[in-house]
VOPA-318677 format. One record per residue (C-alpha): residue in three letters; y, z, x. Coordinates in steps of 0.25 Angstrom, whole numbers, plus 5000, padded with zeros to 4 digits. Layout:
+------+-------+------+------+
: code : north :   up : east :
+------+-------+------+------+
:  Ala :     Y :    Z :    X :
...
+------+-------+------+------+
This chain:
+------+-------+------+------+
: code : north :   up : east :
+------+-------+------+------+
:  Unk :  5106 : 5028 : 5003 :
:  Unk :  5091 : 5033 : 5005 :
:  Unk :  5090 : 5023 : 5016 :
:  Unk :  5099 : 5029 : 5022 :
:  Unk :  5096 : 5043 : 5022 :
:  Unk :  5082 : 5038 : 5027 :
:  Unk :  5086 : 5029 : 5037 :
:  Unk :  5099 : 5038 : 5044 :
:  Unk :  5094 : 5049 : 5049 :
:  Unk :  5082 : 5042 : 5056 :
:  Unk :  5090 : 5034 : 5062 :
:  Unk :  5099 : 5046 : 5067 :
:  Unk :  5086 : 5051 : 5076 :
:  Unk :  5084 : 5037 : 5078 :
:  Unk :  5071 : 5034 : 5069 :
:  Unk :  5066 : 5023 : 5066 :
:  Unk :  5058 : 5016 : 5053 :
:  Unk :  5046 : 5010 : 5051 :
:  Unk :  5049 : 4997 : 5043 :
:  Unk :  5047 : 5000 : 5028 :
:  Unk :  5050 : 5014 : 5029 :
:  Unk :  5062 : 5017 : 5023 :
:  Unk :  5059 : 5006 : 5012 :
:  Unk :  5046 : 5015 : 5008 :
:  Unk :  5054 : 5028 : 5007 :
:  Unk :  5064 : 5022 : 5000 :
:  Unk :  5055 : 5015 : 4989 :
:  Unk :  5046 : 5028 : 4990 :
:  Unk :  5060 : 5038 : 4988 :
:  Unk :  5067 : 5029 : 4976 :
:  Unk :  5057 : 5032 : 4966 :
:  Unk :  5058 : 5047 : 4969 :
:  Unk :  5066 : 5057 : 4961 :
:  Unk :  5073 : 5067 : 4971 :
:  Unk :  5072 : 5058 : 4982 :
:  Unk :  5080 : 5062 : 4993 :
:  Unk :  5072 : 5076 : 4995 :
:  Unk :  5058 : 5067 : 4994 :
:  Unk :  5064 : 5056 : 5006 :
:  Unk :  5069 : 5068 : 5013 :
:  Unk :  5055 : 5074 : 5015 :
:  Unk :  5049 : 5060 : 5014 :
:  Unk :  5059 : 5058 : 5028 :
:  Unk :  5055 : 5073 : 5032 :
:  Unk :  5040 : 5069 : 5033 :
:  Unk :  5041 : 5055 : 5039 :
:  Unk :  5052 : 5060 : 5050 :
:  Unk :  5039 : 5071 : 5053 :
:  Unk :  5029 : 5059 : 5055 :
:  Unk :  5038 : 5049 : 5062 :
:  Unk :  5032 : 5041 : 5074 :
:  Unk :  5042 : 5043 : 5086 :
:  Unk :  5055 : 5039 : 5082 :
:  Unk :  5049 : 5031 : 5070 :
:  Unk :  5047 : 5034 : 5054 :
:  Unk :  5035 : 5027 : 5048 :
:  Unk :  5030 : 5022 : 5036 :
:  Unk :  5017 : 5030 : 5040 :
:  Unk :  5024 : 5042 : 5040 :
:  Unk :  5030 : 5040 : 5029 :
:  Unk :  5017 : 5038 : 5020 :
:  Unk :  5011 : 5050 : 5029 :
:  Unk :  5022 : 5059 : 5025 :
:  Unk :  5019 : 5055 : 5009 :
:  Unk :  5030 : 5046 : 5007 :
:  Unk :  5042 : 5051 : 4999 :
:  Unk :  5034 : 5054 : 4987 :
:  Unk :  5024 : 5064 : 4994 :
:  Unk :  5029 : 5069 : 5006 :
:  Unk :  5035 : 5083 : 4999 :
:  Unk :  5021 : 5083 : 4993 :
:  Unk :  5013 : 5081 : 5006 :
:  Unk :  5022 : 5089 : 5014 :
:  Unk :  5019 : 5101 : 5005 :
:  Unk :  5006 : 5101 : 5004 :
:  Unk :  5005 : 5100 : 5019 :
:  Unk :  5013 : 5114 : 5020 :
:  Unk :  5006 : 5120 : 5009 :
:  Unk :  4992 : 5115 : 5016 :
:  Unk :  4996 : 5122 : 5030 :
:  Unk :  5000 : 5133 : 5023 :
:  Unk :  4986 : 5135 : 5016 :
:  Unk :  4980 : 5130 : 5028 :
:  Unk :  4985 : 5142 : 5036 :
:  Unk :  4981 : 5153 : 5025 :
:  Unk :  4965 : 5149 : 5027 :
+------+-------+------+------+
């Protein structure tokens, strides 16, 4: 089912993969509690640092995986934020 909800929309705007990555996120997303909202963020950032019409395992690692990609995301909002007070 998460394979699914990773690999379906992609393909609705016509993405493609690197191979590997869907198994990373998938491994990366099982051990997660609250999943869902984590790979859709995780997705968010990746889809935000594709390469054309592919997503990458770079990206992915960029982004801060599934695990981190809330975390880095927010501290890159709050950073712009103090960034602009100075």
């Amino acid at each position: 089912m998460l394979r699914q909800a990773i690999e379906e929309p992609a393909r609705h705007v016509k993405l493609g993969f690197e191979p590997s990555l869907v198994d990373t996120i998938l491994g990366d997303v099982a051990s997660e509690p609250g999943a869902l909202p984590l790979l859709e963020h995780a997705l968010l950032e990746l889809w935000k640092r594709r390469r054309h019409h592919t997503l990458t395992l770079d990206g992915y690692r960029e982004s801060g995986d599934v695990k981190d990609a809330i975390v880095k995301a927010a501290e890159e909002t709050f950073n712009s934020f103090t960034r602009r007070k100075s």
